[in-house]
C-alpha positions as a Markdown table, in Angstrom:
| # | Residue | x | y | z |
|---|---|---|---|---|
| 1 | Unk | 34.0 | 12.2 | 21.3 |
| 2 | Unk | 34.1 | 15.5 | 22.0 |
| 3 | Unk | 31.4 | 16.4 | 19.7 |
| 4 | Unk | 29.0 | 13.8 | 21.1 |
| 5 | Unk | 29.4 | 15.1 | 24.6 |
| 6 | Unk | 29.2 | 18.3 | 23.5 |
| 7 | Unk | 25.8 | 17.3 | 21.4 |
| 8 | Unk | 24.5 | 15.4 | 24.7 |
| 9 | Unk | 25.3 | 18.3 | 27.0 |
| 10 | Unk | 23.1 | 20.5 | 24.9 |
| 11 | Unk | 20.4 | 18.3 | 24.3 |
| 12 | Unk | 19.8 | 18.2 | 28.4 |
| 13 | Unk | 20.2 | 21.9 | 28.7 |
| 14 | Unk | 18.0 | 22.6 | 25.8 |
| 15 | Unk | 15.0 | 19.9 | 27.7 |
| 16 | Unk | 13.4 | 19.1 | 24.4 |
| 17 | Unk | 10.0 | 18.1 | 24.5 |
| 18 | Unk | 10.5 | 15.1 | 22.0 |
| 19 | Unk | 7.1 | 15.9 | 21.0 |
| 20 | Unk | 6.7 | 13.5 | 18.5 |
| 21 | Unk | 7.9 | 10.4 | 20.8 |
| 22 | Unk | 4.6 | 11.9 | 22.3 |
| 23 | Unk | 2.6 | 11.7 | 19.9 |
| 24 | Unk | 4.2 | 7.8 | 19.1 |
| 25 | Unk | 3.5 | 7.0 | 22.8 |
| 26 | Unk | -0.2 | 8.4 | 22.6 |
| 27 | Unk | -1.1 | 6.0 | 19.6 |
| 28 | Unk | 0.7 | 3.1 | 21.5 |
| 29 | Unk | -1.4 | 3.9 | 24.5 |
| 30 | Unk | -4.5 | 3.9 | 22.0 |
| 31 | Unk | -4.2 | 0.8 | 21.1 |
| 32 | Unk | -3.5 | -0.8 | 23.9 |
| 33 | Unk | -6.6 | 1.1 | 25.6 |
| 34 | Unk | -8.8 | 0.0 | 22.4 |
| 35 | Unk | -9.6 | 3.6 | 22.2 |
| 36 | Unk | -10.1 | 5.0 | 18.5 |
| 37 | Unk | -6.8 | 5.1 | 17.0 |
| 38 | Unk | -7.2 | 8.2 | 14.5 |
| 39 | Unk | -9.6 | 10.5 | 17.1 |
| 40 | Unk | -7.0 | 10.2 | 19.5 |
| 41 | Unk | -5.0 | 14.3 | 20.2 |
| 42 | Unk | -2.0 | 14.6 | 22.1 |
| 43 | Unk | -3.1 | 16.6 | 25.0 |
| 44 | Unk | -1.1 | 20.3 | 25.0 |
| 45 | Unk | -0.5 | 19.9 | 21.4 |
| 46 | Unk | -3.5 | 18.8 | 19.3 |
| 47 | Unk | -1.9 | 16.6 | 17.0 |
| 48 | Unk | -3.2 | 13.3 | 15.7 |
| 49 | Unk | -1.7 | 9.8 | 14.8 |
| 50 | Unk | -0.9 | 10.2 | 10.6 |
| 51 | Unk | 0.8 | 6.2 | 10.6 |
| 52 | Unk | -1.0 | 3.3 | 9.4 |
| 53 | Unk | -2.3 | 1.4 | 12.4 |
| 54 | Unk | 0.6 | -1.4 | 11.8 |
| 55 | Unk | 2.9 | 1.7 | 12.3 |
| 56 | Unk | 0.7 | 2.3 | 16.3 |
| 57 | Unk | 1.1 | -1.4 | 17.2 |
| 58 | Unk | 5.0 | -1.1 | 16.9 |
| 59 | Unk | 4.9 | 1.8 | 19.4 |
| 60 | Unk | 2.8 | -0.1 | 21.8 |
| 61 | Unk | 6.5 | -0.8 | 23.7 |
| 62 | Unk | 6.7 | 2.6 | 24.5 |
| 63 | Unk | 4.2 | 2.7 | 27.3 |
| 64 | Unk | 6.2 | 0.3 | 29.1 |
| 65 | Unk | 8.1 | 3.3 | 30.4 |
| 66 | Unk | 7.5 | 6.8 | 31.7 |
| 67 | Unk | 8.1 | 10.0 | 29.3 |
| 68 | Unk | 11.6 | 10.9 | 31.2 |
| 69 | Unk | 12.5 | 7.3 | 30.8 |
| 70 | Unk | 11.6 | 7.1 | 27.2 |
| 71 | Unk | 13.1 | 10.1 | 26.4 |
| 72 | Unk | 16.6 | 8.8 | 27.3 |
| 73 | Unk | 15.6 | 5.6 | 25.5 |
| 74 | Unk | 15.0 | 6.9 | 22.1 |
| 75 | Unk | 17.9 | 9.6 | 22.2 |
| 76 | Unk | 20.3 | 6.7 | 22.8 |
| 77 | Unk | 18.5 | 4.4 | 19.9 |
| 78 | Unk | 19.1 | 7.6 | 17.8 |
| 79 | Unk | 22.7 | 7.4 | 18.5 |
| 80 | Unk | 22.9 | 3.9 | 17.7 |
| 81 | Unk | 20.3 | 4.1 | 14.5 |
| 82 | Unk | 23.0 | 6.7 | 13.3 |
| 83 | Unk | 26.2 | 5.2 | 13.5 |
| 84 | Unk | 24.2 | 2.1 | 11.8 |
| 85 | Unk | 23.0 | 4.3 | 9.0 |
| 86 | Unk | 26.2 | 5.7 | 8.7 |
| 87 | Unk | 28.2 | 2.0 | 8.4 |
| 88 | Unk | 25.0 | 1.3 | 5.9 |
| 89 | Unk | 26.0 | 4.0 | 3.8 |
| 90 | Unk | 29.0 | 3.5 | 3.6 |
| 91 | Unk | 28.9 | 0.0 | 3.0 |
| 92 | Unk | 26.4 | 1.3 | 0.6 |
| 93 | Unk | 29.3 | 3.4 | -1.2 |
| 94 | Unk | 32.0 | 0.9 | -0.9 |
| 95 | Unk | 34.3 | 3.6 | 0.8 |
| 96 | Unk | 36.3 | 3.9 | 2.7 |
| 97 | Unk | 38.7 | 0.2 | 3.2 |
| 98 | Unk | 37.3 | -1.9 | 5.8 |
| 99 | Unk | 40.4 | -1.4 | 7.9 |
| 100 | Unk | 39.0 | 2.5 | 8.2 |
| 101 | Unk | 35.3 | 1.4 | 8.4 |
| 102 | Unk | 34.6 | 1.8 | 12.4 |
| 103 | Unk | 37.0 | 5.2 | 12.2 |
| 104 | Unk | 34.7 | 6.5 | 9.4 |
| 105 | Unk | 31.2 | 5.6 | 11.5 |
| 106 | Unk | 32.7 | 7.3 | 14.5 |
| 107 | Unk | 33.6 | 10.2 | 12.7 |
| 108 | Unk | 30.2 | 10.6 | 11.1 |
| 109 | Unk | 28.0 | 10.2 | 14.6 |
| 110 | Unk | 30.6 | 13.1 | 15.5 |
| 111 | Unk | 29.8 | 15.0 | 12.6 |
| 112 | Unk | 26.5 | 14.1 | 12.1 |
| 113 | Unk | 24.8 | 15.1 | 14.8 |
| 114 | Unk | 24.7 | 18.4 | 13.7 |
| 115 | Unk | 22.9 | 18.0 | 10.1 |
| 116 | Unk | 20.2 | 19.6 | 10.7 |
| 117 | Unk | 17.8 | 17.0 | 9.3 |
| 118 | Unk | 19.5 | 14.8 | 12.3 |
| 119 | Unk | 19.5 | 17.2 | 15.0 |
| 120 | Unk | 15.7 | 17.9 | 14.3 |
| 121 | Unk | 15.0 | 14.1 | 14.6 |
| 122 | Unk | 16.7 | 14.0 | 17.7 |
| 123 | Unk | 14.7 | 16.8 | 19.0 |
| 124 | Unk | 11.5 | 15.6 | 18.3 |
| 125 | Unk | 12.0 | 12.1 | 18.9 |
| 126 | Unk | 11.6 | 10.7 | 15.3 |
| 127 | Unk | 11.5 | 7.6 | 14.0 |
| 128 | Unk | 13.3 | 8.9 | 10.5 |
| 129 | Unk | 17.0 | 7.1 | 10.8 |
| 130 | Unk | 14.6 | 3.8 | 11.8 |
| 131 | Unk | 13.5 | 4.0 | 8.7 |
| 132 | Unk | 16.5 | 5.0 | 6.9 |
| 133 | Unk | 18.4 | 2.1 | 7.8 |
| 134 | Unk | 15.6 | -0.3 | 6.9 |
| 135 | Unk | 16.2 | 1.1 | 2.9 |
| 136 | Unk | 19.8 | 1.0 | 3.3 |
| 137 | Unk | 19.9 | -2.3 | 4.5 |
| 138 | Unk | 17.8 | -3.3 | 1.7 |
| 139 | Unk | 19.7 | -1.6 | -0.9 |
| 140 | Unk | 23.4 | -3.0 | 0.6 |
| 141 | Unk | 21.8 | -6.5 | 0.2 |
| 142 | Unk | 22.8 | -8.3 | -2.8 |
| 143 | Unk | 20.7 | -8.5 | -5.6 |
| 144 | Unk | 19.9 | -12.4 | -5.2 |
| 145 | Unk | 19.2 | -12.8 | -1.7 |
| 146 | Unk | 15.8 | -13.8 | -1.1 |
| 147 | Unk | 15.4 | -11.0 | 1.9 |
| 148 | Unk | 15.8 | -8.1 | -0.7 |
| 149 | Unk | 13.4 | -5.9 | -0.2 |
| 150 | Unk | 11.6 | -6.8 | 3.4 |
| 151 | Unk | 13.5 | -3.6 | 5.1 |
| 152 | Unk | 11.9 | -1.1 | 2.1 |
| 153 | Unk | 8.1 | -3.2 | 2.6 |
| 154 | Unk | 8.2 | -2.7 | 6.3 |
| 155 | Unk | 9.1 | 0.9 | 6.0 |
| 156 | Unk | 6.8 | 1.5 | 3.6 |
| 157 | Unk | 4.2 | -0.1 | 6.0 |
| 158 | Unk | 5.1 | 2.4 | 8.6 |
| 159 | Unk | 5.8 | 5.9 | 6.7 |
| 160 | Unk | 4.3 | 5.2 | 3.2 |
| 161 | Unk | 6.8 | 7.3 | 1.4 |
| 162 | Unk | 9.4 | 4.8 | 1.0 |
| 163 | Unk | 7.1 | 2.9 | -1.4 |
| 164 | Unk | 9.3 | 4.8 | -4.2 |
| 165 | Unk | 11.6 | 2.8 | -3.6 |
| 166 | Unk | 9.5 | -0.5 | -4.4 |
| 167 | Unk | 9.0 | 0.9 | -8.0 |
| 168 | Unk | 13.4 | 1.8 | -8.3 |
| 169 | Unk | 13.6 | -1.9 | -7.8 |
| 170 | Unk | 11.1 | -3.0 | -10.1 |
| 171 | Unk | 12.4 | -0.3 | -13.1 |
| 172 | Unk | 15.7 | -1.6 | -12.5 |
| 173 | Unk | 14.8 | -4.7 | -13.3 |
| 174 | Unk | 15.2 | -5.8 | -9.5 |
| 175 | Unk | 11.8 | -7.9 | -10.0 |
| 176 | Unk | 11.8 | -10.4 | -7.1 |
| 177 | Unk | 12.7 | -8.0 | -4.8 |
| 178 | Unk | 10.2 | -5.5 | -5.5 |
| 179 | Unk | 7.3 | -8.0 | -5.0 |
| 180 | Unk | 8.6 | -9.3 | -1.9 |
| 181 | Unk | 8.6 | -5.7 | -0.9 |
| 182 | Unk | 5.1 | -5.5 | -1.8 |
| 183 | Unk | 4.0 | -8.6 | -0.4 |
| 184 | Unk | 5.9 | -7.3 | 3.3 |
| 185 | Unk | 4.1 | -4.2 | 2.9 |
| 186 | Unk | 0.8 | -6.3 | 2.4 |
| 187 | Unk | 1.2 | -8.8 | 5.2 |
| 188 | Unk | 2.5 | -6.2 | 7.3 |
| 189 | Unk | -1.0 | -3.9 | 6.7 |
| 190 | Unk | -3.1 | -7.1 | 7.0 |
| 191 | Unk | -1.5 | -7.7 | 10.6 |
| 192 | Unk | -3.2 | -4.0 | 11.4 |
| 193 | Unk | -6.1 | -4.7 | 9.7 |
| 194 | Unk | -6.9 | -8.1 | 11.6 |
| 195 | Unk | -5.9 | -5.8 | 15.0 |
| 196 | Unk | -7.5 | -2.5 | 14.6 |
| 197 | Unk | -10.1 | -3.1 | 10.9 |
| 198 | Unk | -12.0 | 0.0 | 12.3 |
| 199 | Unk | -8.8 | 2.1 | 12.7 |
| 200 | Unk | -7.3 | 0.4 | 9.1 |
| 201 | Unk | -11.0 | 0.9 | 7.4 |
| 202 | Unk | -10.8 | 4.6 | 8.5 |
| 203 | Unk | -7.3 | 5.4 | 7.5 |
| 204 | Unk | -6.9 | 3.5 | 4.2 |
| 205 | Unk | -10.4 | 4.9 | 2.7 |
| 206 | Unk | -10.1 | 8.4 | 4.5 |
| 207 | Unk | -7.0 | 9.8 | 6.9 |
| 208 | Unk | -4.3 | 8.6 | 4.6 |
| 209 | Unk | -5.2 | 11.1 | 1.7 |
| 210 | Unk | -5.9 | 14.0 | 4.0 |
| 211 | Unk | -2.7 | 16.1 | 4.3 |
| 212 | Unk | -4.0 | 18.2 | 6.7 |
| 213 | Unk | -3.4 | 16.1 | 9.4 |
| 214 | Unk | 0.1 | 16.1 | 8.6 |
| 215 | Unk | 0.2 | 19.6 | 8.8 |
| 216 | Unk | 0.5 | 23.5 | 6.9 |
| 217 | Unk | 2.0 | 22.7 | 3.7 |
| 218 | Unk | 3.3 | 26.7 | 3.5 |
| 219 | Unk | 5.8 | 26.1 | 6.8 |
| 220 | Unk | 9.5 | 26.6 | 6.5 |
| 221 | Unk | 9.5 | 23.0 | 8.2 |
| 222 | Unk | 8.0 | 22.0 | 5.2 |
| 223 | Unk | 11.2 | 21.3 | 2.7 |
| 224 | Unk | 9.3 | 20.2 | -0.6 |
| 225 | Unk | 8.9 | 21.4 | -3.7 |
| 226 | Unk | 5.5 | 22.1 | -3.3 |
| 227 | Unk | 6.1 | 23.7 | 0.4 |
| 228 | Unk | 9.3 | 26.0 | -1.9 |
| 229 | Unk | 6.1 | 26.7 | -4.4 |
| 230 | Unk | 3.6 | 27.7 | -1.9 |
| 231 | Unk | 6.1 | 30.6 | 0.2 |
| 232 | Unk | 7.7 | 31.3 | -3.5 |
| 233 | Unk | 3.7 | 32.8 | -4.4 |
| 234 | Unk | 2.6 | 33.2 | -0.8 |
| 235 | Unk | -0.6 | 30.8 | -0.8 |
| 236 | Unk | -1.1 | 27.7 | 1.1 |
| 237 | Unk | -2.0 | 26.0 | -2.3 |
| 238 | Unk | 0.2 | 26.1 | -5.5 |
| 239 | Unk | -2.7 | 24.9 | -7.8 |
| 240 | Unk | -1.6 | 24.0 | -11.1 |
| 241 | Unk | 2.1 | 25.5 | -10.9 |
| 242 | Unk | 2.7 | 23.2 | -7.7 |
| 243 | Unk | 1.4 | 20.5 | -9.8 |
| 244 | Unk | 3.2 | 20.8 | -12.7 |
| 245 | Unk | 6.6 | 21.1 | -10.7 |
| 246 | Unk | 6.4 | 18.1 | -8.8 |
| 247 | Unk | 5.3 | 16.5 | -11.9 |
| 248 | Unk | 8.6 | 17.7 | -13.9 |
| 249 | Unk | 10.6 | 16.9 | -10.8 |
| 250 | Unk | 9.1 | 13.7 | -10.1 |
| 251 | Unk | 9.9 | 12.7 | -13.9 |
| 252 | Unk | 13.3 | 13.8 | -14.0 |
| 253 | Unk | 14.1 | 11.9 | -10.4 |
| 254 | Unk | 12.4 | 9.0 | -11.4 |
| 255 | Unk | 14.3 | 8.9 | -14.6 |
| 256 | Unk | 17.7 | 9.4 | -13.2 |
| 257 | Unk | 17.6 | 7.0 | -10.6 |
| 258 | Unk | 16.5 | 4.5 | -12.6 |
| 259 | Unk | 19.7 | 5.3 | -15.8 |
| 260 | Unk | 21.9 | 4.8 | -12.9 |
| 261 | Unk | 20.5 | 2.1 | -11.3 |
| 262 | Unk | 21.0 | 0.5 | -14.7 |
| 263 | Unk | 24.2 | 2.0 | -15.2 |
| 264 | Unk | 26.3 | -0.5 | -12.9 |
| 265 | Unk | 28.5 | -1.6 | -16.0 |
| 266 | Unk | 30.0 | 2.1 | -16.9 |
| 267 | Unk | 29.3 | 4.1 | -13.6 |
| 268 | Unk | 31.0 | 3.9 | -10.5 |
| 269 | Unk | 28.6 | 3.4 | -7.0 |
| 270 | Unk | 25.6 | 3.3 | -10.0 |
| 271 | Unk | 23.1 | 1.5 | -7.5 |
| 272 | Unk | 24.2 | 3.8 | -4.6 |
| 273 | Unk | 23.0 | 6.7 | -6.8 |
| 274 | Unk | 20.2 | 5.2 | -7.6 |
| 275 | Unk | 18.7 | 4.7 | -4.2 |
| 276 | Unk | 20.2 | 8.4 | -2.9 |
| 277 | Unk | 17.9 | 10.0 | -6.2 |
| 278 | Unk | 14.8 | 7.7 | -5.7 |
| 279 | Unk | 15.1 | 9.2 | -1.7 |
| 280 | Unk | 15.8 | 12.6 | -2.9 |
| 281 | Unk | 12.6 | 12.5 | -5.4 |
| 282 | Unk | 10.8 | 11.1 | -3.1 |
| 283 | Unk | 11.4 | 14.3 | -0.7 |
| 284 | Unk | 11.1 | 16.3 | -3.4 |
| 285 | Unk | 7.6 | 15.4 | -4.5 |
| 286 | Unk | 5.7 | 14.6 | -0.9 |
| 287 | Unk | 3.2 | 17.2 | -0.3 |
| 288 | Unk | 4.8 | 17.5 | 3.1 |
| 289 | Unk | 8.8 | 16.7 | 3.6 |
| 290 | Unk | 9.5 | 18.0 | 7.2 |
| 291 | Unk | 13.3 | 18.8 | 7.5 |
| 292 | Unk | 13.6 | 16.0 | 9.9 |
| 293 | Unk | 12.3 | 13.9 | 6.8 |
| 294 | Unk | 15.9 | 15.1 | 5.0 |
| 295 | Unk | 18.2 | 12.3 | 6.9 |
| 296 | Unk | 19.3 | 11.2 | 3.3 |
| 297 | Unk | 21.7 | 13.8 | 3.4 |
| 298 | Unk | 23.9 | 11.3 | 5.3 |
| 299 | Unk | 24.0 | 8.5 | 2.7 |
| 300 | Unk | 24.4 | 11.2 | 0.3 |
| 301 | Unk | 27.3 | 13.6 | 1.8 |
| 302 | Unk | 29.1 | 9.7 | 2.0 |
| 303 | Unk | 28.6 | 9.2 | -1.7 |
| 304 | Unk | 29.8 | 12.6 | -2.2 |
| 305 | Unk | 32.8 | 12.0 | 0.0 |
| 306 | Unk | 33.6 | 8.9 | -1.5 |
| 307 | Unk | 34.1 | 10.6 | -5.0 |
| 308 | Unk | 35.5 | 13.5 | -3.9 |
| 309 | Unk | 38.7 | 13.6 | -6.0 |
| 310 | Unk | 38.6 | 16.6 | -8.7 |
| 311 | Unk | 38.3 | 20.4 | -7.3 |
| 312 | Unk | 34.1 | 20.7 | -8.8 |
| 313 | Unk | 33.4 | 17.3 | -6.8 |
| 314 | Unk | 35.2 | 18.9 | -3.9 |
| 315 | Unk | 32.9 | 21.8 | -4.3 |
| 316 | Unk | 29.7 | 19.9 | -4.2 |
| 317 | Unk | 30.4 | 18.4 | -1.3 |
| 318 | Unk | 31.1 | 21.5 | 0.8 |
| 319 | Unk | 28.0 | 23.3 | -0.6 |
| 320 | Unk | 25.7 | 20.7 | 0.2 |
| 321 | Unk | 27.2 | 19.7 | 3.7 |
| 322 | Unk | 26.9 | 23.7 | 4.5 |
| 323 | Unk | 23.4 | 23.6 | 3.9 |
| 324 | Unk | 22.5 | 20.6 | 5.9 |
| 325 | Unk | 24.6 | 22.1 | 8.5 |
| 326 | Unk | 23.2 | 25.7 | 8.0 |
| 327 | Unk | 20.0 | 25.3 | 9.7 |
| 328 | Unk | 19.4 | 28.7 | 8.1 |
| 329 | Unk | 15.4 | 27.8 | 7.5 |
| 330 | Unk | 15.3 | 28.5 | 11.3 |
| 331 | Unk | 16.5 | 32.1 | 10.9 |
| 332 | Unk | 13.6 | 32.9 | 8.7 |
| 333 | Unk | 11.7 | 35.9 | 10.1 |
| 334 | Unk | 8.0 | 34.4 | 9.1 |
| 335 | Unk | 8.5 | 30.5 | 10.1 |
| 336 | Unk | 4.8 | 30.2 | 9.4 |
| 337 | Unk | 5.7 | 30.9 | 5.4 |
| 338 | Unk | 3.3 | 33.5 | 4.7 |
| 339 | Unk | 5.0 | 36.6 | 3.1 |
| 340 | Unk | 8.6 | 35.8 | 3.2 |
| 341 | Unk | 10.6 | 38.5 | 1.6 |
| 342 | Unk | 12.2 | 37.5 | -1.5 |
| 343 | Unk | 15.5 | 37.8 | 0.4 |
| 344 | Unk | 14.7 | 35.1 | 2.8 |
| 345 | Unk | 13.1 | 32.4 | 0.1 |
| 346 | Unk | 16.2 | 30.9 | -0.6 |
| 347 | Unk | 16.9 | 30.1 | 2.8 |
| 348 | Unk | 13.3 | 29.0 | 3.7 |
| 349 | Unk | 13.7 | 26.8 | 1.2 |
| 350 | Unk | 16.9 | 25.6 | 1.4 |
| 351 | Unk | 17.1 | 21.8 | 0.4 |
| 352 | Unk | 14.7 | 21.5 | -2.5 |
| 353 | Unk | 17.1 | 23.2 | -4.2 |
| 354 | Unk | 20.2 | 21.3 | -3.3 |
| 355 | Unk | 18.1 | 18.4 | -4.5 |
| 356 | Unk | 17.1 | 19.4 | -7.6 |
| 357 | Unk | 20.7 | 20.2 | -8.6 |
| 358 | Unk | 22.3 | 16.5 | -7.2 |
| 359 | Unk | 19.5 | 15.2 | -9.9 |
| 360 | Unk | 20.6 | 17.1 | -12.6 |
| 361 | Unk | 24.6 | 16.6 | -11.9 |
| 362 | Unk | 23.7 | 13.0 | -11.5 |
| 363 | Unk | 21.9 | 13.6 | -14.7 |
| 364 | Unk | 24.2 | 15.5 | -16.8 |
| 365 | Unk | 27.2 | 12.8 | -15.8 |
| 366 | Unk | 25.4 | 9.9 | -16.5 |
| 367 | Unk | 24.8 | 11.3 | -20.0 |
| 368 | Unk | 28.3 | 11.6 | -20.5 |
| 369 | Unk | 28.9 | 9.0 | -19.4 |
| 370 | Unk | 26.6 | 6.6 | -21.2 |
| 371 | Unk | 27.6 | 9.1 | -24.8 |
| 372 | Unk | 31.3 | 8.0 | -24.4 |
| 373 | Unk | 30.3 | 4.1 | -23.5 |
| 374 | Unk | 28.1 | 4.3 | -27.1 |
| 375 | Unk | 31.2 | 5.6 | -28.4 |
| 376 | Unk | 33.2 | 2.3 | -27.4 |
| 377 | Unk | 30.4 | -0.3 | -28.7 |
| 378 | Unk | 27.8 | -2.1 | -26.7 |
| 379 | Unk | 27.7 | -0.3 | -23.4 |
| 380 | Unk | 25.8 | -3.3 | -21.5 |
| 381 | Unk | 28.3 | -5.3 | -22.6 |
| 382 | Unk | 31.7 | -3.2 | -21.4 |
| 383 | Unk | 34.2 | -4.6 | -19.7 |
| 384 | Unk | 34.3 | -3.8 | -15.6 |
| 385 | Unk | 37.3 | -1.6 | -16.4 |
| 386 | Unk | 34.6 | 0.9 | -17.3 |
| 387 | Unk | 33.1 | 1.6 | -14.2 |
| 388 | Unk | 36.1 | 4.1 | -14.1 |
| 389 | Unk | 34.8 | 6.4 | -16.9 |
| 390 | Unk | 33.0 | 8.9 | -15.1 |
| 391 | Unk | 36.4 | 10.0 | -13.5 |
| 392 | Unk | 37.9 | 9.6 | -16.6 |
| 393 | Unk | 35.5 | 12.1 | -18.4 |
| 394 | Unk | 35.6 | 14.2 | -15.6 |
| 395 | Unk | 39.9 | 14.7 | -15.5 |
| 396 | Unk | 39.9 | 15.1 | -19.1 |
| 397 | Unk | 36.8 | 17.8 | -19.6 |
């Protein structure tokens, strides 16, 4: 409670601009003006709409209300977007007991508040933990039911990105939900194309694959691999080395979330994991992952709570809640990315790092894992009793 008022109190005195609530609001406005969607600049700022013109339609409810209005509107939607993300992810991780569930959602909104991937979206008015509960209420859904996969199509129809997820789904043999994903993300782009066809022509064929309207790929704000490659040489391109990282990144993510997606008979929280590495690849390999973008690190400091029981888990979970409550990219002395010290580039780019190494412990567990189960016989056929040999392995090495 405390922390909440405390987080409130300094969100009035600090007036944030919620700049991109703006920039929502503008495109809403757009639309409803029948002015072009995609020529439209946010007066004082010069930024331009980057969502698929489905995306503009949803914000049309925005001009309803003034800016001050608004702004108190989407600050308390945060609040309650978060303490739904955090019951999803838990849910999500099976942990805590029910009887503790509403204690633990509490205790996040407290805590979480100050991740800085959370904090940023507050401050700029994002739509991020909208977003981030759609997937997690797609990947809490049971395999069979017949909605599986709307919440990841209709995020995908609004931020692209979580597309990744589609393909998890479909490499993890989740089949019917990964076309009913597609087909939301299909209808959903038709319903913007029958509204605004010149606005879905123009972004489909063009705007969508130019990154410069997202923004400077060489920012500190920018926390993805290829943002960590282009301050690590100090160029606004990486070229072929940028290329080739994302490319070895993007195969080992892809291929660990999928093992452990298809792990559920020998690994404990397997299709929790799965989900938290497709998200993390999928930060990893974007051109552009804004920190704001990093609001995974809630379903993924839950995870990392929830297992939590030997000193080197204990670890993990300290290190990677410090950096998502460091916000030490902020303290870099060149924010615009161009010659940071060699001092400073760890802390410019702070997450890809912490990413990298969740894939690779995720990785390097799963292959122990799946090394004793071939040691036991079939390991698609082990009993349920299995699910505990992770902790197993990890109390006896």
């Amino acid at each position: 409670m405390l922390s909440i008022a405390v987080f409130t109190l300094q969100r009035h005195q600090h007036g944030a601009s919620m700049v991109d609530m703006l920039v929502y609001r503008a495109e809403g406005q757009a639309v409803v003006n029948g002015e072009d969607l995609y020529a439209m600049r946010l007066p004082g700022w010069d930024l331009p709409a980057t969502y698929p013109p489905f995306a503009a339609m949803l914000f049309v409810p925005s001009t309803w209300f003034d800016v001050s209005t608004l702004r108190v509107l989407v600050m308390l939607g945060n609040y309650a977007l978060l303490a739904l993300a955090a019951f999803l992810s838990f849910r999500l991780a099976g942990w805590p007991a029910e009887r503790n569930r509403a204690a633990a959602v509490f205790l996040a909104v407290g805590v979480g508040v100050w991740l800085e991937p959370v904090y940023t979206t507050f401050q700029y008015g994002q739509v991020n933990l909208a977003i981030l509960c759609l997937v997690l209420w797609d990947l809490t859904r049971p395999d069979r039911s017949p909605l599986k996969g709307v919440g990841i199509g209709l995020a995908t129809a609004i931020k692209i990105t979580p597309g990744l997820f589609a393909v998890y789904l479909l490499l993890t043999g989740r089949v019917r939900a990964a076309v009913v994903s597609g087909v939301t993300f299909l209808a959903a782009g038709l319903i913007g194309w029958a509204a605004l066809p010149d606005a879905s022509y123009g972004f489909w064929t063009n705007y969508l694959w130019d990154p410069s309207r997202v923004g400077v790929t060489v920012l500190v704000d920018n926390q993805s691999l290829r943002g960590a490659v282009c301050r690590l040489l100090d160029v606004n391109d990486p070229g072929t080395v940028g290329l080739i990282a994302s490319a070895l990144v993007a195969s080992l993510g892809i291929a660990v979330a999928v093992l452990a997606g298809r792990s559920v008979r020998v690994l404990r929280r397997a299709d929790a994991w799965g989900g938290v590495c497709t998200a993390l690849t999928a930060l990893l390999v974007s051109p552009i992952s804004w920190t704001h973008h990093w609001v995974w690190c809630l379903p993924l400091l839950v995870l990392l709570a929830a297992e939590a029981r030997t000193l080197g888990r204990r670890v993990l979970l300290g290190v990677t809640a410090a950096v998502f409550l460091s916000h030490v990219m902020w303290a870099v002395p060149h924010r615009w990315g161009r010659e940071v010290g060699w001092n400073w580039q760890l802390a410019g780019s702070i997450y890809p790092p912490i990413g990298i190494a969740i894939l690779v412990i995720i990785g390097l567990r799963l292959y122990g894992v799946w090394r004793r189960a071939a040691g036991e016989g079939d390991a698609w056929a082990l009993p349920a009793s299995a699910l505990d040999h992770d902790d197993a392995l990890t109390k006896q090495g």
